[in-house]
VEXNU-996290 format. One record per residue: residue number from 1; residue in three letters; x, y, z of N, C-alpha, C in turn. Coordinates in pm, whole numbers. Example, Ala and Ser with C-alpha at 12.3 -4.5 7.8 and 13.67 -1.06 7.14 Angstrom:
<sites>
pos = 1 code = ALA n_u = 1319 n_v = -569 n_w = 780 ca_u = 1230 ca_v = -450 ca_w = 780 c_u = 1320 c_v = -330 c_w = 780 .
pos = 2 code = SER n_u = 1285 n_v = -225 n_w = 708 ca_u = 1367 ca_v = -106 ca_w = 714 c_u = 1290 c_v = 3 c_w = 787 .
</sites>
This chain:
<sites>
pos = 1 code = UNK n_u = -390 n_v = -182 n_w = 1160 ca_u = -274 ca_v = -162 ca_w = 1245 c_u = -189 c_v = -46 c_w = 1196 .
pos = 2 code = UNK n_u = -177 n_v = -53 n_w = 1061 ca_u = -141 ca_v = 101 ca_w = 1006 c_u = -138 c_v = 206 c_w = 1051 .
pos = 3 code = UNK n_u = -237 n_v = 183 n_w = 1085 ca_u = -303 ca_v = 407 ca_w = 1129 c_u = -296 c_v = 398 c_w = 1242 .
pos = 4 code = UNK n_u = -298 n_v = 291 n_w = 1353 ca_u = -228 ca_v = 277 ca_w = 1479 c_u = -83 c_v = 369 c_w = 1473 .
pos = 5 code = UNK n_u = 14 n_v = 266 n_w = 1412 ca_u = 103 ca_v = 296 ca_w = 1392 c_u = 134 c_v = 473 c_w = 1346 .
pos = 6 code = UNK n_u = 47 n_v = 500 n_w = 1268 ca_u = 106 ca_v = 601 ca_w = 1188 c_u = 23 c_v = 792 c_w = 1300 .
pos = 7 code = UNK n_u = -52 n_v = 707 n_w = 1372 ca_u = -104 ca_v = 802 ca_w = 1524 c_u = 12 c_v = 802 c_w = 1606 .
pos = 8 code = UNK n_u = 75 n_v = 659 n_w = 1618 ca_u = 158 ca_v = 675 ca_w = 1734 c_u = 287 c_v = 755 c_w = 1694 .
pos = 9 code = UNK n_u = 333 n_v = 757 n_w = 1560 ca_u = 415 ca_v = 831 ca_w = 1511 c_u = 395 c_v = 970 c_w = 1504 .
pos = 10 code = UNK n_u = 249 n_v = 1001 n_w = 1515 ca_u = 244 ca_v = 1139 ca_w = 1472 c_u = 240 c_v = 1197 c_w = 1581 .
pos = 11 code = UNK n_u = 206 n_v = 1116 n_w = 1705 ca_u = 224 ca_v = 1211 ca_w = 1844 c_u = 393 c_v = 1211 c_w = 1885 .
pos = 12 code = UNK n_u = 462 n_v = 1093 n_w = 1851 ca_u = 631 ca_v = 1137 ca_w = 1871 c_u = 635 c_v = 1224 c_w = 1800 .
pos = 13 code = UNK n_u = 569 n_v = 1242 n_w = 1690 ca_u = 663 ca_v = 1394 ca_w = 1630 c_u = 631 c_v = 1502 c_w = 1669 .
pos = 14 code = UNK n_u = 529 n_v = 1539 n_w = 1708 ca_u = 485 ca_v = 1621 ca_w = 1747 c_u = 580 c_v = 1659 c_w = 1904 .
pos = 15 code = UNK n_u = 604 n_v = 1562 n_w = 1988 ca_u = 656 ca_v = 1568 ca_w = 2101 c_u = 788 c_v = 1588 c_w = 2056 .
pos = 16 code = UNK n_u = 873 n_v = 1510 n_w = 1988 ca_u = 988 ca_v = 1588 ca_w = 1924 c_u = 1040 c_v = 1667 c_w = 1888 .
pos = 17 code = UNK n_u = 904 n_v = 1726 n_w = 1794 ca_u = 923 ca_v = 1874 ca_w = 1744 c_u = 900 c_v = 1972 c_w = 1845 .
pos = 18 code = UNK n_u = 873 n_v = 1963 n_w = 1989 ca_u = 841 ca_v = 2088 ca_w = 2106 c_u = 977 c_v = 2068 c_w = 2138 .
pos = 19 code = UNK n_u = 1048 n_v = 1979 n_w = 2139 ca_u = 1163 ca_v = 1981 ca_w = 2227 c_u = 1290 c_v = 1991 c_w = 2127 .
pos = 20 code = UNK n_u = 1271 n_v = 1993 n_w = 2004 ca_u = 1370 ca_v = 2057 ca_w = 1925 c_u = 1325 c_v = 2212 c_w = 1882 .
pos = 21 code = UNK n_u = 1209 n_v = 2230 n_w = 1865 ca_u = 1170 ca_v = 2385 ca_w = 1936 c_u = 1242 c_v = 2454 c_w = 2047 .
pos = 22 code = UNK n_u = 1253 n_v = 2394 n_w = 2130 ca_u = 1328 ca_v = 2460 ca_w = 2249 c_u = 1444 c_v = 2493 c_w = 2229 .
pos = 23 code = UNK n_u = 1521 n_v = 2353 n_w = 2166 ca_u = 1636 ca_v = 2353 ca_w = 2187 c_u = 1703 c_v = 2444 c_w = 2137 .
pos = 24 code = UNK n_u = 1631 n_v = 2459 n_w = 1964 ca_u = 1677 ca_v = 2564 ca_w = 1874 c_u = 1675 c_v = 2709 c_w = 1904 .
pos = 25 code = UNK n_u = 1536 n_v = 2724 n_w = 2007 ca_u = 1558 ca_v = 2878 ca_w = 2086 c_u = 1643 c_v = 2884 c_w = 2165 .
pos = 26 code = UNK n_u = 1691 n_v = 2777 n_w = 2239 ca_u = 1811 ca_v = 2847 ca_w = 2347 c_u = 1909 c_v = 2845 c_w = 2243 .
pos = 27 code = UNK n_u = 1963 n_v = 2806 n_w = 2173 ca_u = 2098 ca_v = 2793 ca_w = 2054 c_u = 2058 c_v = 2930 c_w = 1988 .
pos = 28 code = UNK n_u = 1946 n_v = 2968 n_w = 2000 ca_u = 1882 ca_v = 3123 ca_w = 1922 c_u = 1926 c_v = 3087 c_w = 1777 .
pos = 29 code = UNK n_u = 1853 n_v = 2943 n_w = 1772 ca_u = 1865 ca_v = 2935 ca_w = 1614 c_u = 1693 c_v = 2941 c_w = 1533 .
pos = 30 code = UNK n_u = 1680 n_v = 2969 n_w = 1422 ca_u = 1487 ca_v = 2976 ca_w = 1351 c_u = 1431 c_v = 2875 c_w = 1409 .
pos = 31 code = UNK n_u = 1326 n_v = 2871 n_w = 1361 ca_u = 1210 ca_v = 2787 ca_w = 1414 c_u = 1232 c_v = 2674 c_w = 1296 .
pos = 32 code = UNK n_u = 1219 n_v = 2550 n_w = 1340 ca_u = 1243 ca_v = 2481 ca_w = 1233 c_u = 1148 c_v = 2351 c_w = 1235 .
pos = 33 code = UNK n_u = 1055 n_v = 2301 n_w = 1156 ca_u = 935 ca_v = 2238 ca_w = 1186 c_u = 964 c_v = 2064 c_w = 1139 .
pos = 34 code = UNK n_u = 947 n_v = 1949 n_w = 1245 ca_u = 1008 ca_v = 1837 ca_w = 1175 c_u = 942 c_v = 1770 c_w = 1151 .
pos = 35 code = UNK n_u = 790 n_v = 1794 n_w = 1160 ca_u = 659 ca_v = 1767 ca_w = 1078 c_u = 673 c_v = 1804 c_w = 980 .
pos = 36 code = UNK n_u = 645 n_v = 1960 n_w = 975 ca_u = 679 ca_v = 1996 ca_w = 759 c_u = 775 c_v = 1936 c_w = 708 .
pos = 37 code = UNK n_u = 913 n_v = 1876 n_w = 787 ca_u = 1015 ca_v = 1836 ca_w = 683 c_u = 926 c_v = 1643 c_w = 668 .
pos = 38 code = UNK n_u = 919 n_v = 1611 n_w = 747 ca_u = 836 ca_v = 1487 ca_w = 735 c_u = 749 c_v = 1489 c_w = 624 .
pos = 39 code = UNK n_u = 665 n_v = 1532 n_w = 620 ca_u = 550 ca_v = 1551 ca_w = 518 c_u = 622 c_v = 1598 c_w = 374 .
pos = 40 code = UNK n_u = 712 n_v = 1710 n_w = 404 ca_u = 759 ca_v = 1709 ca_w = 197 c_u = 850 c_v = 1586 c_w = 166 .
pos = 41 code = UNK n_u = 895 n_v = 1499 n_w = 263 ca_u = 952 ca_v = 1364 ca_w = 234 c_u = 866 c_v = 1317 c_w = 166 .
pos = 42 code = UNK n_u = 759 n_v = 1269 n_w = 224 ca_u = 638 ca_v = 1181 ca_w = 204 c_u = 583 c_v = 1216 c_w = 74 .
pos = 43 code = UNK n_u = 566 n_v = 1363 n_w = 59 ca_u = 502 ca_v = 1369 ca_w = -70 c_u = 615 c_v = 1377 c_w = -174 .
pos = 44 code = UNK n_u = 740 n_v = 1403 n_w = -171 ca_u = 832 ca_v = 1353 ca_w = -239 c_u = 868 c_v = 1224 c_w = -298 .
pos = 45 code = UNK n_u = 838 n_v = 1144 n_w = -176 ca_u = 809 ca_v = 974 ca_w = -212 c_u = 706 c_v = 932 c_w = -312 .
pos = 46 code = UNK n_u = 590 n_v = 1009 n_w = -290 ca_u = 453 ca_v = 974 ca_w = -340 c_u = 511 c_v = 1003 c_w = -525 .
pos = 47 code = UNK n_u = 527 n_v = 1137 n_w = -500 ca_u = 561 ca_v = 1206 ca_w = -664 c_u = 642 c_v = 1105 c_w = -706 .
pos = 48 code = UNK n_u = 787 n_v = 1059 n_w = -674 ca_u = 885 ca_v = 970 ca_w = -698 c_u = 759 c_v = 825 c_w = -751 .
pos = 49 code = UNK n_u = 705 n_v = 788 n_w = -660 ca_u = 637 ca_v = 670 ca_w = -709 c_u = 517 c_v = 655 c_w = -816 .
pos = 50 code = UNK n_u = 465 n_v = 732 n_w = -830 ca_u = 404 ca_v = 831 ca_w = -964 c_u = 498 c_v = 841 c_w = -1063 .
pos = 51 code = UNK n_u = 569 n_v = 918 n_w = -1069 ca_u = 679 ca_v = 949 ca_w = -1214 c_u = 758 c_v = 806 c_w = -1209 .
pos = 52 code = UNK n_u = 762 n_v = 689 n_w = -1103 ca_u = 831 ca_v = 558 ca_w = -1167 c_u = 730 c_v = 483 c_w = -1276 .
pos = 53 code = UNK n_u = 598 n_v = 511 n_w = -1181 ca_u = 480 ca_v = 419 ca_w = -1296 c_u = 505 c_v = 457 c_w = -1421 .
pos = 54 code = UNK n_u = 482 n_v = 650 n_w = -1462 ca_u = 484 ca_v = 693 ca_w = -1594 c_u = 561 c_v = 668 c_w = -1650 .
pos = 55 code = UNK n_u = 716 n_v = 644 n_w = -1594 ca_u = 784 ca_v = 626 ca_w = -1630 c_u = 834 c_v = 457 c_w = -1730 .
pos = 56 code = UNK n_u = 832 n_v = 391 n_w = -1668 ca_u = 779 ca_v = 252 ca_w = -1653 c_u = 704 c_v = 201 c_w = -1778 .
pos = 57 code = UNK n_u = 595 n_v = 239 n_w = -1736 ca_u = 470 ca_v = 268 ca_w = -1868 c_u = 515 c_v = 288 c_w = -2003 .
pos = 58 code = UNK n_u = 575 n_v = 405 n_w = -2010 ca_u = 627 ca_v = 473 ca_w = -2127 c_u = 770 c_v = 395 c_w = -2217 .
pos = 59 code = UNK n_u = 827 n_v = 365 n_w = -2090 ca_u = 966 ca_v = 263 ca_w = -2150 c_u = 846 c_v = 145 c_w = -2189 .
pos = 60 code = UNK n_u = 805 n_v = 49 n_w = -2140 ca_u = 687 ca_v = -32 ca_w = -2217 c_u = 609 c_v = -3 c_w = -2345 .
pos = 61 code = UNK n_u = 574 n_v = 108 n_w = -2353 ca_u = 488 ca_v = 171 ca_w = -2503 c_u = 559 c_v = 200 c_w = -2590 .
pos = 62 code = UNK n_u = 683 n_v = 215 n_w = -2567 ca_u = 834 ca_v = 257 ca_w = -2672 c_u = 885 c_v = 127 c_w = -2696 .
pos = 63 code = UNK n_u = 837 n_v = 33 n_w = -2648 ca_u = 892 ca_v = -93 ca_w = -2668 c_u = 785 c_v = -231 c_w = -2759 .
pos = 64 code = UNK n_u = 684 n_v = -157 n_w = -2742 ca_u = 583 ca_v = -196 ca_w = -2825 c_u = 522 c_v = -292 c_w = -2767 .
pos = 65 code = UNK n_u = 553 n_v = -314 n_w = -2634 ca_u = 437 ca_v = -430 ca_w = -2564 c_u = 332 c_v = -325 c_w = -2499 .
pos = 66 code = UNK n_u = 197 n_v = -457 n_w = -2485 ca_u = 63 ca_v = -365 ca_w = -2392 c_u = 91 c_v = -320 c_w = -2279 .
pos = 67 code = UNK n_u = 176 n_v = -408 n_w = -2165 ca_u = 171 ca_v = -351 ca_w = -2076 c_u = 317 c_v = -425 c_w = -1982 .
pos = 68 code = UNK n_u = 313 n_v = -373 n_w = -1848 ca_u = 445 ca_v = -390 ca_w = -1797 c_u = 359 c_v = -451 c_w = -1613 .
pos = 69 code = UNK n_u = 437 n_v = -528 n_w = -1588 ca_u = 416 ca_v = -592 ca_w = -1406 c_u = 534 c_v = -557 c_w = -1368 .
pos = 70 code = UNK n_u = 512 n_v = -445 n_w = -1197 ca_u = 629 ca_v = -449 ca_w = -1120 c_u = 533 c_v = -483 c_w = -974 .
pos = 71 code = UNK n_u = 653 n_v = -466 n_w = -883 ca_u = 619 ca_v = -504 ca_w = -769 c_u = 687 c_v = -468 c_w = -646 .
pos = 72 code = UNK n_u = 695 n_v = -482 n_w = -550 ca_u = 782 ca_v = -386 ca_w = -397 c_u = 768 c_v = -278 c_w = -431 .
pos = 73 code = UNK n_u = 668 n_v = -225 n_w = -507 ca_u = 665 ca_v = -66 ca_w = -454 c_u = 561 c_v = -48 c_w = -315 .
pos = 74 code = UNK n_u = 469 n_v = -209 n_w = -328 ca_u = 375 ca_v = -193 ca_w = -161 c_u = 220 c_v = -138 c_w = -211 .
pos = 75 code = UNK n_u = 184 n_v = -94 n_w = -343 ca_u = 127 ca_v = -4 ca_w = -349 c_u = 60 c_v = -121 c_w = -484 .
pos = 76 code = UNK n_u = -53 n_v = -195 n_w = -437 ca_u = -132 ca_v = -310 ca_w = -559 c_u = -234 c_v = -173 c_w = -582 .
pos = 77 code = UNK n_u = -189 n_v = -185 n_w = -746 ca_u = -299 ca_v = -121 ca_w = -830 c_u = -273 c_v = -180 c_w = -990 .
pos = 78 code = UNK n_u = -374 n_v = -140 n_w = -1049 ca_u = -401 ca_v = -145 ca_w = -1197 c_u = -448 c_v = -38 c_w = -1242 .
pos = 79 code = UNK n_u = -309 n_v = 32 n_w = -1348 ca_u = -351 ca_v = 150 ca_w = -1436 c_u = -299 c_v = 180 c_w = -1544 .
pos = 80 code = UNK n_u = -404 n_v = 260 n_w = -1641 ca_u = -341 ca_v = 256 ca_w = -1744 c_u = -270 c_v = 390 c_w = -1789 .
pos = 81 code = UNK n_u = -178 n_v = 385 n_w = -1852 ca_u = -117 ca_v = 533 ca_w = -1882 c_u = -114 c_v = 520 c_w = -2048 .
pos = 82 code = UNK n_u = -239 n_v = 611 n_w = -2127 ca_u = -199 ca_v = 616 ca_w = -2284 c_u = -208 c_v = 499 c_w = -2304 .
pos = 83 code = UNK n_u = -328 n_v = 391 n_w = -2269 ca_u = -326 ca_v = 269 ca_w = -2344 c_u = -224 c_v = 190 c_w = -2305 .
pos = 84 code = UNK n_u = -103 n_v = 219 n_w = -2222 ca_u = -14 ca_v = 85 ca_w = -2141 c_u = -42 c_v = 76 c_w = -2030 .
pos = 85 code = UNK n_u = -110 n_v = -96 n_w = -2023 ca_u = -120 ca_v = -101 ca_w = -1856 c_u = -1 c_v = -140 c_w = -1788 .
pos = 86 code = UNK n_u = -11 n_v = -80 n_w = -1671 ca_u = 94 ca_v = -96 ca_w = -1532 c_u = -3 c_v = -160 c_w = -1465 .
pos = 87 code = UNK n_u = 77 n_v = -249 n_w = -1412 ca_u = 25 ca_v = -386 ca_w = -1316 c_u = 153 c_v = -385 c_w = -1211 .
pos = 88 code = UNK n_u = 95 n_v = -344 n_w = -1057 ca_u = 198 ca_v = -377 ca_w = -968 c_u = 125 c_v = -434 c_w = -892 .
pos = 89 code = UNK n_u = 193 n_v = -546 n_w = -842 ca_u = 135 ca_v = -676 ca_w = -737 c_u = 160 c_v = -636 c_w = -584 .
pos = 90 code = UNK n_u = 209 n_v = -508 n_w = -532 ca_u = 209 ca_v = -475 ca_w = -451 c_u = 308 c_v = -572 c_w = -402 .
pos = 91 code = UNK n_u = 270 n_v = -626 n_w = -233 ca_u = 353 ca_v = -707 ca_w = -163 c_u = 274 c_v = -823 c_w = -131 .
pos = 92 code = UNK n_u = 335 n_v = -949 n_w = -91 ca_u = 261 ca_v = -1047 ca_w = -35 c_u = 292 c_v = -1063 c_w = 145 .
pos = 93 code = UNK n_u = 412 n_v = -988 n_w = 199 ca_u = 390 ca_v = -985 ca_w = 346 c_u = 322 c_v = -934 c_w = 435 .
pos = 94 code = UNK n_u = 317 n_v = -733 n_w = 340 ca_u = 251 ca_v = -714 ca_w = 443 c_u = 104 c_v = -726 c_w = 391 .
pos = 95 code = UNK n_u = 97 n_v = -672 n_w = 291 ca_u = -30 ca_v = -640 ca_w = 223 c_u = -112 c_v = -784 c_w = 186 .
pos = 96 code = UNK n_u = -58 n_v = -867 n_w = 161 ca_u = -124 ca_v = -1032 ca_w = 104 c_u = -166 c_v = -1019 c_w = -24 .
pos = 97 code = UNK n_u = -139 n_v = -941 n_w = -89 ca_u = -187 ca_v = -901 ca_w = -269 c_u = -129 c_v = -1007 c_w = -344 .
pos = 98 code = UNK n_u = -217 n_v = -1084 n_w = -428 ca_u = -149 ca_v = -1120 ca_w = -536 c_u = -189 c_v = -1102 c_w = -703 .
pos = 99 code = UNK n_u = -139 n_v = -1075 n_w = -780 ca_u = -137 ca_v = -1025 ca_w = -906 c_u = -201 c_v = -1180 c_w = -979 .
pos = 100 code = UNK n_u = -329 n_v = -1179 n_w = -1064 ca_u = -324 ca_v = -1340 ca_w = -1113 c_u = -406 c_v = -1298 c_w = -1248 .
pos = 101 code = UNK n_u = -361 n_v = -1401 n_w = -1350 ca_u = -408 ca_v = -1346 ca_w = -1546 c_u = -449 c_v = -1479 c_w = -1511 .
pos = 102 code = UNK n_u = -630 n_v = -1448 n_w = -1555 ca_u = -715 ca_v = -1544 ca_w = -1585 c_u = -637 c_v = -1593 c_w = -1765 .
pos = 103 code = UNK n_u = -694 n_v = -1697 n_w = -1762 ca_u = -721 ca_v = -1773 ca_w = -1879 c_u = -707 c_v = -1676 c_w = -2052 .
pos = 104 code = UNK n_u = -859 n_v = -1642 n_w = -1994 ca_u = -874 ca_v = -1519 ca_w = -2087 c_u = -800 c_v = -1416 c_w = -2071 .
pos = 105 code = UNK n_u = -673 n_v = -1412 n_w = -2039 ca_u = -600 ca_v = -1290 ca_w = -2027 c_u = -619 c_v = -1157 c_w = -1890 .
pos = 106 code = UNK n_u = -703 n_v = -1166 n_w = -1882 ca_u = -769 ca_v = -1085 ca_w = -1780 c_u = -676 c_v = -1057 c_w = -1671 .
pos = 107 code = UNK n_u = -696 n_v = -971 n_w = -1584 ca_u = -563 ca_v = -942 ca_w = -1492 c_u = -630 c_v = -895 c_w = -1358 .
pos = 108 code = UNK n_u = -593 n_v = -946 n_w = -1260 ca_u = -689 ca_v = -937 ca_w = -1148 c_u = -617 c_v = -913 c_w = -1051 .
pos = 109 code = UNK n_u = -626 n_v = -826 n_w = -922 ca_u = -549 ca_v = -845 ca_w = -810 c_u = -611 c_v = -898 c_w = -706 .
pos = 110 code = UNK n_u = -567 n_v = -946 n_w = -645 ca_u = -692 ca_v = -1017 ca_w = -510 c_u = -591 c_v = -986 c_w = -372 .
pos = 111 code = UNK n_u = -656 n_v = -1019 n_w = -306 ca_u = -653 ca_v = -943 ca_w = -168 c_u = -647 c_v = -1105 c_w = -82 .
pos = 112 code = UNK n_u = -597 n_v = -1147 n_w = -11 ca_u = -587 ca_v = -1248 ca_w = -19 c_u = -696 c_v = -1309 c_w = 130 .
pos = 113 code = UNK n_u = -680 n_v = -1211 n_w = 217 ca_u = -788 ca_v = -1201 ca_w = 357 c_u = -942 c_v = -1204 c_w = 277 .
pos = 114 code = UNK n_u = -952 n_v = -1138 n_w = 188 ca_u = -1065 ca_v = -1135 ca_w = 109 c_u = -1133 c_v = -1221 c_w = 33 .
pos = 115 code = UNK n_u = -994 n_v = -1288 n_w = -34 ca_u = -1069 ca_v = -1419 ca_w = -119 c_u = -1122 c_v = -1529 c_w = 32 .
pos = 116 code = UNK n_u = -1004 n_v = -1578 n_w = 141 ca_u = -1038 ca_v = -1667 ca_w = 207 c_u = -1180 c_v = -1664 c_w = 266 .
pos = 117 code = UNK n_u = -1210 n_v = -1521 n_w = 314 ca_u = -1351 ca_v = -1469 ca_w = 393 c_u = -1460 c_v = -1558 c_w = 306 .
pos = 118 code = UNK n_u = -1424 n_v = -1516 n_w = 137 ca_u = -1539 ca_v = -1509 ca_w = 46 c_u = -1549 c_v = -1645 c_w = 16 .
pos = 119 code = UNK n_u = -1395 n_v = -1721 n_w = 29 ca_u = -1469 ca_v = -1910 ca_w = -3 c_u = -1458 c_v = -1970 c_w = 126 .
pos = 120 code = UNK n_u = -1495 n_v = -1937 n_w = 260 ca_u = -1475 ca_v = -1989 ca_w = 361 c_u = -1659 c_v = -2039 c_w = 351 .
pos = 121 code = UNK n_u = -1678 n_v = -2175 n_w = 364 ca_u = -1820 ca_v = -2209 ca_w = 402 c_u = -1902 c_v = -2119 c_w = 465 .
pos = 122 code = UNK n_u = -2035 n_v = -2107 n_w = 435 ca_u = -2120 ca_v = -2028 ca_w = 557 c_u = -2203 c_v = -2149 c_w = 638 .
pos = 123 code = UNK n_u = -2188 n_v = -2181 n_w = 770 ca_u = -2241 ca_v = -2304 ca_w = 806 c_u = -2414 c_v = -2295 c_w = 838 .
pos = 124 code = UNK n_u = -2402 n_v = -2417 n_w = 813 ca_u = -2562 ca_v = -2470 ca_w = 754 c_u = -2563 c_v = -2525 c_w = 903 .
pos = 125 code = UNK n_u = -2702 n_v = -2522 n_w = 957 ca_u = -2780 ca_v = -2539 ca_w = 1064 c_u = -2745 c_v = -2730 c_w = 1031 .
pos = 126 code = UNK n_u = -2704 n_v = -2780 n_w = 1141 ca_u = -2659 ca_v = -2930 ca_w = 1192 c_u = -2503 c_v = -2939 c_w = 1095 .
pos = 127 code = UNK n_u = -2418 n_v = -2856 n_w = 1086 ca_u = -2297 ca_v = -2837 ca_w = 1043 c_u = -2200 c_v = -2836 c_w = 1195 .
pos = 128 code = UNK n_u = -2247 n_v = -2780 n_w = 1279 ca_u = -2229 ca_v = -2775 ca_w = 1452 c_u = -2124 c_v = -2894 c_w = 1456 .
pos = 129 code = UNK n_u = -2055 n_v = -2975 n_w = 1485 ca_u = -1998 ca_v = -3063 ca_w = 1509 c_u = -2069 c_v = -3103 c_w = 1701 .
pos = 130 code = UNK n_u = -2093 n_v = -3010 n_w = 1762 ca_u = -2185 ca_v = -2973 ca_w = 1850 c_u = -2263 c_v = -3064 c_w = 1910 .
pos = 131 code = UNK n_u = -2385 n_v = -3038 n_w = 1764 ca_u = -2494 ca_v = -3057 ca_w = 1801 c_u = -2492 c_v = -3211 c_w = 1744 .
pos = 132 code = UNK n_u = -2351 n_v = -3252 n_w = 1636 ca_u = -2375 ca_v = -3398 ca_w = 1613 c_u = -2358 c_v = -3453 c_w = 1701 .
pos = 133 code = UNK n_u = -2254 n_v = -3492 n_w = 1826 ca_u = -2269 ca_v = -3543 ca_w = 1970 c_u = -2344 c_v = -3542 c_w = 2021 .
pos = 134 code = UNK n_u = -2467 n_v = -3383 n_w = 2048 ca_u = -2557 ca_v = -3440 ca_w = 2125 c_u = -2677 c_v = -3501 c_w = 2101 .
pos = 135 code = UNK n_u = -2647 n_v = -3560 n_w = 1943 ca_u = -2777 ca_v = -3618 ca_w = 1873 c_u = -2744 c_v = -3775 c_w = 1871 .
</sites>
């Protein structure tokens, strides 16, 4: 649904940006693009969320623990920076991620559409509820 979304956005901008094109030529003001300003947001965000991990990380390794768990950044991953792992659990609304330490320590993210798929029964021939009625 994402990339739905993120098509249907990219044709408003695009349609936005012709008609603030215009507008700015009759005002006889520059050309001014609200896609490019869109996009150095975005990768501004991205960098911002990058230099929080390193950041993050590093306050953790100065502190002398292995590693650090955050979360609402939206973004489930496991990485390590210099031997400190960063563990973010992402989100559980939209994404369904959850962050879980086996036994043995171990650190796992699971996907939660994924686990159900993978322990949902595969049905066995006279499993039918079906075919028990018409037997």
């Amino acid at each position: 649904w994402l990339a739905f979304v993120g098509d249907a956005l990219y044709h408003l901008m695009m349609k936005l940006n012709g008609w603030v094109a215009a507008v700015r030529k009759r005002l006889d003001l520059p050309y001014w693009s609200i896609s490019k300003a869109a996009k150095h947001k975005v990768k501004n965000a991205v960098e911002f969320i990058s230099k929080y991990e390193e950041v993050v990380a590093r306050a953790a390794a100065e502190r002398g623990v292995d590693g650090v768990v955050c979360g609402h950044i939206h973004t489930a991953e496991i990485r390590s920076f210099d031997g400190t792992e960063y563990y973010n659990d992402g989100d559980w609304v939209e994404g369904c991620n959850a962050l879980v330490e086996h036994f043995d320590g171990r650190m796992e993210l699971l996907h939660w559409p994924d686990e159900v798929a993978r322990r949902e029964p595969v049905p066995q021939s006279g499993d039918d509820p079906d075919e028990l009625e018409a037997a």
